[in-house]
C-alpha positions as CSV (number, residue, x, y, z in Angstrom):
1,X,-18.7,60.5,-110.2
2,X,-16.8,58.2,-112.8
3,X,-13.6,58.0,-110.3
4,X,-15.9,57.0,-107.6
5,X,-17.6,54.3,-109.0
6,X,-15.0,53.0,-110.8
7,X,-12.7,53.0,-107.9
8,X,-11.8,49.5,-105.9
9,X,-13.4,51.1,-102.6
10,X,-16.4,53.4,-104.1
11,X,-14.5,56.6,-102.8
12,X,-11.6,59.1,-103.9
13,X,-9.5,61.0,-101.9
14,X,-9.9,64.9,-101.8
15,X,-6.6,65.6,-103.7
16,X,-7.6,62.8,-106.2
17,X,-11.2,64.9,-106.4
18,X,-9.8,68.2,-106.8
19,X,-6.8,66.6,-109.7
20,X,-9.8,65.6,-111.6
21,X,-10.7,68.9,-112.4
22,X,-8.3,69.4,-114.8
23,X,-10.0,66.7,-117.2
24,X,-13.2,68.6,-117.0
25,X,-15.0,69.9,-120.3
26,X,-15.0,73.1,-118.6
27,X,-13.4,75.2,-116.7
28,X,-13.3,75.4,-113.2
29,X,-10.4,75.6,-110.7
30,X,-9.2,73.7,-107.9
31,X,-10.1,76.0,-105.1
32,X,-13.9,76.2,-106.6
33,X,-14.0,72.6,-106.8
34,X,-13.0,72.6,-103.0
35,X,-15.6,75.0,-102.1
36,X,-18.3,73.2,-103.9
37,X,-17.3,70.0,-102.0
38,X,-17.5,71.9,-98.3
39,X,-20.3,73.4,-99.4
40,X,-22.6,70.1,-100.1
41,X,-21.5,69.0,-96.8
42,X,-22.2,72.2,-94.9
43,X,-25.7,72.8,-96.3
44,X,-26.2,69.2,-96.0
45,X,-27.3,68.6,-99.6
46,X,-26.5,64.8,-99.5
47,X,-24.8,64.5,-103.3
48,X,-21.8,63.7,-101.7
49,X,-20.6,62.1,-98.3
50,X,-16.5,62.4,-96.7
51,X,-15.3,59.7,-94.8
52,X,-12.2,61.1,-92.9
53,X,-9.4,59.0,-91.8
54,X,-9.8,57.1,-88.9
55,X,-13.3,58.9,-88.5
56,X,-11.1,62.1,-87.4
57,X,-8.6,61.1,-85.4
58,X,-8.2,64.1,-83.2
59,X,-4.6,63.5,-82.9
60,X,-4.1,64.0,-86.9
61,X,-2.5,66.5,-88.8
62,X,-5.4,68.9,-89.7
63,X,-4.0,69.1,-93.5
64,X,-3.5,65.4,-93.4
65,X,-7.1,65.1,-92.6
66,X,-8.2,67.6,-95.3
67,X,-5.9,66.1,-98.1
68,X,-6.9,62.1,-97.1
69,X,-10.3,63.1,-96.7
70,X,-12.4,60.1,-98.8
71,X,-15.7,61.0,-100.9
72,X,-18.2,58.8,-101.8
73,X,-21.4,59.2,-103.6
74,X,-24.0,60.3,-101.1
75,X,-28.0,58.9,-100.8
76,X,-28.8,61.8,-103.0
77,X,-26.3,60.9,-105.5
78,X,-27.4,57.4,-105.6
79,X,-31.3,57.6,-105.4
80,X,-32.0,60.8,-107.9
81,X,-28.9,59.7,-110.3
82,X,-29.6,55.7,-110.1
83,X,-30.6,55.5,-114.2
84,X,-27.7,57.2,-115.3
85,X,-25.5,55.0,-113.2
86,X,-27.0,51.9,-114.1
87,X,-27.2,53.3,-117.4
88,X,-23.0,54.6,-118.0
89,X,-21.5,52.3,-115.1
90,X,-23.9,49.0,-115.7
91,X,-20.8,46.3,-115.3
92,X,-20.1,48.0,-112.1
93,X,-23.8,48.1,-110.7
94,X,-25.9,45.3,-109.1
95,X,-28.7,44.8,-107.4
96,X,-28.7,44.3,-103.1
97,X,-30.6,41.0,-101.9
98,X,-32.1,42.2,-99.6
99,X,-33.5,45.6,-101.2
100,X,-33.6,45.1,-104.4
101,X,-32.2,48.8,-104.8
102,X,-28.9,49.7,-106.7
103,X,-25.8,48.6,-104.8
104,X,-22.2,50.0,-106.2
105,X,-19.6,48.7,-104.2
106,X,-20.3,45.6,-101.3
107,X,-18.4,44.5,-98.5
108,X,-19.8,41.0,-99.0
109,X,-20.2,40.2,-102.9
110,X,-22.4,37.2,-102.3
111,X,-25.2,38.8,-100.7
112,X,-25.6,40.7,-104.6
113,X,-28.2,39.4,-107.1
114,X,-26.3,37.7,-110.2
């Protein structure tokens, strides 16, 4: 989660995803990590969303796909874990104008409450 909301575009790639693991307090190896991933987007659990390139380019490289694949936080994510990101990641965090809810990254900073 920290690599995600810290990044400049409010996703990570899948390689960058699955290098994290290493820094984990506990273990847990790449290919788990990988199967964890597919499996939130199989059953549909919402923690996290992938973007792939080009919204799957049906031309691409299938492993070029897979490795560029970009995760972002899903609704889930943001909506059950919102305290604890305001709370950890508070200089990163604002408020939408027109919601009022949590709003990471923006596309257009001035529409955020300052």
């Amino acid at each position: 989660m920290k690599l995600i909301v810290l990044s400049d575009e409010g996703s990570i790639t899948m390689v960058d995803a699955l290098n994290a693991v290493d820094s984990l307090d506990f273990k847990l190896s790449k290919h788990e990590a990988a199967q964890l991933i597919e499996k939130d987007w199989v059953t549909s659990d919402k923690w996290l969303k992938g973007v792939t390139p080009f919204q799957l380019d049906r031309t691409q490289d299938e492993e070029y796909v897979a490795d560029n694949t970009m995760i972002t936080l899903g609704t889930r994510s943001i909506v059950e874990l919102e305290r604890y990101i305001r709370d950890t990641f508070s200089e990163y965090v604002k408020d939408c104008n027109i919601c009022t809810r949590i709003c990471i990254r923006v596309s257009n900073p001035s529409a955020l409450v300052v």
